[in-house]
C-alpha positions in Angstrom: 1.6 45.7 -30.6 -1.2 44.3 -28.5 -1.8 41.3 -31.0 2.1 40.7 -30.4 1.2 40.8 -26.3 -1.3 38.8 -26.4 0.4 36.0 -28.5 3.4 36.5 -26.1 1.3 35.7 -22.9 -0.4 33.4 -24.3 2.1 31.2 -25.5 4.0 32.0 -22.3 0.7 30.1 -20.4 0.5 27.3 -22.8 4.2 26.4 -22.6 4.0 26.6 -19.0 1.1 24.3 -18.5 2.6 21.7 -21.1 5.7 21.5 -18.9 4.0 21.0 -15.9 1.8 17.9 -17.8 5.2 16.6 -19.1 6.3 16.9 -15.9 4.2 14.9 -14.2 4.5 12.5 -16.8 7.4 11.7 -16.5 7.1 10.4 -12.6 8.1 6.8 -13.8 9.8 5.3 -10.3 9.8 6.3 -7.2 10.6 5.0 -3.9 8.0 4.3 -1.0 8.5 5.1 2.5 4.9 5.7 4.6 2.8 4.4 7.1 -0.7 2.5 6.5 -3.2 2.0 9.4 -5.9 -0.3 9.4 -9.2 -2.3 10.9 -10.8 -5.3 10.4 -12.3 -8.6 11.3 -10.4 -12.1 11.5 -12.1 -15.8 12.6 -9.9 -18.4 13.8 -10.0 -21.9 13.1 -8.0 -24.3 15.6 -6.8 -27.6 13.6 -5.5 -29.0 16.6 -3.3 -28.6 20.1 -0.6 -27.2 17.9 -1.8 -25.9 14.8 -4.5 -23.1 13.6 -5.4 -20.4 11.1 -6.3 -16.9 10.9 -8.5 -16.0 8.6 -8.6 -12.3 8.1 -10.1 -8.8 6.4 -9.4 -5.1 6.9 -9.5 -1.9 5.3 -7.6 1.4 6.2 -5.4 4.5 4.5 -1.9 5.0 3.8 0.0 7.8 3.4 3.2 8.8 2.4 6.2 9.9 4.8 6.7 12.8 1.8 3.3 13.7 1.3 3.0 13.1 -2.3 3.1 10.4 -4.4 1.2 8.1 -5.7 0.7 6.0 -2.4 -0.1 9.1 -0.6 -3.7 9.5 0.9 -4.7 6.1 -1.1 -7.1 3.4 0.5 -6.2 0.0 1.3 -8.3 -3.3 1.2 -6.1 -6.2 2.9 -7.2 -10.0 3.1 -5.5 -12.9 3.8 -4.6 -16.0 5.6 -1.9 -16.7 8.5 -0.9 -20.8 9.3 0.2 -21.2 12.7 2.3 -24.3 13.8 3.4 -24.3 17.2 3.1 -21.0 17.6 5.1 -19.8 14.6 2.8 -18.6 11.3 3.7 -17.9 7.8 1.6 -15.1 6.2 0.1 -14.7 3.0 -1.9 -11.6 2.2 -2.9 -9.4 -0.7 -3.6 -5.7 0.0 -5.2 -3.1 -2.7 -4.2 0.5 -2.5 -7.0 2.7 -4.1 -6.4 6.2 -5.3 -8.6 9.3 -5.6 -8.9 8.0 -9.3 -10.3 4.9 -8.5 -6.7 3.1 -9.8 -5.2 0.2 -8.0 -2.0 -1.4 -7.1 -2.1 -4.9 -5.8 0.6 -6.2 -3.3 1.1 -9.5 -2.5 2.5 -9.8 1.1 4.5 -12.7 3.0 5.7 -13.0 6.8 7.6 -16.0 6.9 7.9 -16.0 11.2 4.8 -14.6 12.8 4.9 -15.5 15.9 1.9 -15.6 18.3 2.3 -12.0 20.8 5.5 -11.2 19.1 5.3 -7.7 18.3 6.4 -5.7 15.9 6.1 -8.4 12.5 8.3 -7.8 10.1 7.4 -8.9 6.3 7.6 -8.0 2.7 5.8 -7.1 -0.4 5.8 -7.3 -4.2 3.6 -6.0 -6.6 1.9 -8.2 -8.9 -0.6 -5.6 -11.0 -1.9 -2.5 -11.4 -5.2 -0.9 -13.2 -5.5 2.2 -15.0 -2.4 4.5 -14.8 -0.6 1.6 -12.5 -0.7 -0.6 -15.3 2.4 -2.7 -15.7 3.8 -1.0 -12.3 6.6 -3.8 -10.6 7.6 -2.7 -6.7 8.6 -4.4 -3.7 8.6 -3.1 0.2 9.5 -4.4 3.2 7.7 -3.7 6.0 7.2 -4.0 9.9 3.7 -4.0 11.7 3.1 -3.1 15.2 -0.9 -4.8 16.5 -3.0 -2.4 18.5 -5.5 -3.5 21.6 -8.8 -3.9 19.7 -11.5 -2.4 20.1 -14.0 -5.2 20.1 -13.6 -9.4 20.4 -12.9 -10.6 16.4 -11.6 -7.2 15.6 -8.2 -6.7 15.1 -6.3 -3.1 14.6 -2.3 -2.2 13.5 0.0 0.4 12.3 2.0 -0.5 9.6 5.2 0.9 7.9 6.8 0.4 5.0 9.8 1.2 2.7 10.8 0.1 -1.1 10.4 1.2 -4.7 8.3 1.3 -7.8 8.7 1.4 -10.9 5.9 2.0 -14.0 7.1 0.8 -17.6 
């Protein structure tokens, strides 16, 4: 009777903690929906009267509006350059979201009207690789961020937040 018991609970314990592994497996899309804050350093290089570019760097966090996920509590790495004519700038950056794992997801980002003190910047993003368990991931977000007053002169800080999906082959 106790052999029977003991074969009962633990089978009971190792179906249980399959199904949780399958489970969590089979988290193949999602949607995001999140806020990332960041810091960083940008140099600016005027061209002429009308036209310049931003040159810029930060790092910062994001997490998820659910609290879970895989872009919850990851770290972000953001560069990229803005071109300003006449006060209007088109965007191109590529940001890095790092989690606990050390596994990325690259974004490449666009803002196609930036204009000079016009806040908040609206934009969008697509994913364009992943490492380790990201790999093959596809996404794409749009996104809207809001500058904050620095806190030193070629610093720059924002809020940003997003929303889109993901999908892992």
């Amino acid at each position: 009777m106790k052999k029977c018991i003991i074969i009962l609970v633990l089978s009971l314990v190792l179906a249980i903690s399959l199904g949780w592994n399958a489970i969590a497996q089979m988290l193949k899309e999602g949607t995001i929906a999140g806020t990332t804050t960041y810091a960083g350093t940008h140099k600016i290089i005027p061209i002429d009267k009308e036209r310049l570019v931003v040159i810029y760097e930060n790092t910062g966090v994001s997490v998820a509006d659910s609290g879970d996920g895989p872009f919850h509590r990851v770290a972000s790495h953001n560069v990229g350059i803005i071109y300003f004519e006449k006060g209007v700038g088109r965007l191109r950056g590529y940001i890095s979201y790092t989690d606990k794992d050390g596994d990325k997801v690259l974004w490449e980002l666009t803002e196609t009207e930036s204009k000079l003190g016009l806040d908040p910047i609206s934009g969008t993003g697509k994913i364009i690789g992943g490492t380790g368990k990201f790999t093959g991931i596809q996404g794409n977000m749009e996104y809207t961020r809001q500058n904050v007053r620095p806190v030193a002169d070629g610093t720059h800080q924002a809020i940003s937040r997003g929303k889109g999906s993901w999908k892992l082959p």
